[in-house]
C-alpha angles and dihedrals in degrees: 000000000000111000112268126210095245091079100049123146084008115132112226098263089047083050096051078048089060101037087060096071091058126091115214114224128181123216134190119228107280095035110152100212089185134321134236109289094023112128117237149168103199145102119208125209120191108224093166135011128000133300108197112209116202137168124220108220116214083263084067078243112153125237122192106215083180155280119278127213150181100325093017120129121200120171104048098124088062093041087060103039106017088228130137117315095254089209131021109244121215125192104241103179117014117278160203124203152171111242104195099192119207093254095053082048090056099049086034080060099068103046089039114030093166091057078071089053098051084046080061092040098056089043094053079051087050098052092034080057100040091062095042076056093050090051095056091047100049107037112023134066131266086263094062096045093055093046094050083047100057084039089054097054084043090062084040085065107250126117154002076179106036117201103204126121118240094250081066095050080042095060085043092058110037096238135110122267086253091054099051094044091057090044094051088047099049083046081056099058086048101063088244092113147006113221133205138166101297103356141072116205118203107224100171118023088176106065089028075073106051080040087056100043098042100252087140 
């Protein structure tokens, strides 16, 4: 399993500690772990395939937050305060992952008190991220948005071929299918991406982040 965050600065017996409180569950494609409003008490680590988080608006429109891979953790705000789950979570590709329940964190607590403060550390990323995210919706063009959303699943691990449709990048990016599609193709002429039925492949990162945070 790729390193999470979780486990950073822990030596490899202090790892295999940690790892102790979790319990390992396996889940088919199309697996609904919970959905937006549920309650729960649980923190969920990918060890193996994608977990895809997404948000129904009052609309009943659909928002992608993100896909979760190997080392990604997703779950942690109900886990803390055993509050309303903020995003329903699918299983997009089947999985295996570490459930870490409320009752295992507490007890985890006292043999690892620095687990709690990479747990801090990964939400201040997550809020550091989220109004980044609220900038860029708010302020720049549909160009910068898809290109901060294929940079964003490329710091999430994946690509550089992404196999997403357009209508996924679509509900990343807060744009319709037809913008994207005009955007992708526009990123294409510029060297930035290759495209092919299905898949997106990232040809230049560097200039996809200038692109996403308007350096040029």
């Amino acid at each position: 399993m790729t390193l999470s965050p979780l486990f950073q600065d822990l030596g490899p017996e202090e790892v295999a500690l940690a790892l102790s409180y979790f319990l390992r569950l396996a889940y088919p494609k199309g697996k609904v772990l919970f959905h937006q409003g549920d309650l729960g008490q649980s923190l969920y680590l990918v060890e193996r395939g994608r977990v895809r988080l997404y948000r129904i608006h009052l609309g009943g429109q659909e928002k992608t937050l993100g896909v979760v891979g190997p080392g990604g953790v997703f779950g942690e705000m109900s886990l803390l305060d055993g509050g309303e789950r903020s995003a329903s979570a699918v299983v997009e590709e089947e999985a295996s992952l570490l459930v870490l329940y409320r009752e295992a964190y507490l007890g985890l607590l006292r043999r690892l008190p620095l687990f709690a403060h990479n747990l801090a550390r990964l939400l201040a990323h997550r809020l550091r991220e989220a109004d980044l995210e609220l900038d860029l919706l708010a302020f720049e063009d549909a160009e910068s948005r898809v290109a901060y959303a294929l940079l964003k699943l490329l710091r999430q691990g994946y690509g550089p071929e992404l196999r997403l449709r357009h209508q996924d990048l679509a509900h990343l990016a807060g744009a319709s299918r037809e913008t994207v599609t005009r955007v992708l193709h526009a990123l294409r002429d510029q060297g930035v991406v290759r495209l092919a039925p299905g898949v997106v492949e990232v040809v230049s990162p560097g200039l996809l982040e200038e692109l996403a945070f308007g350096l040029v």
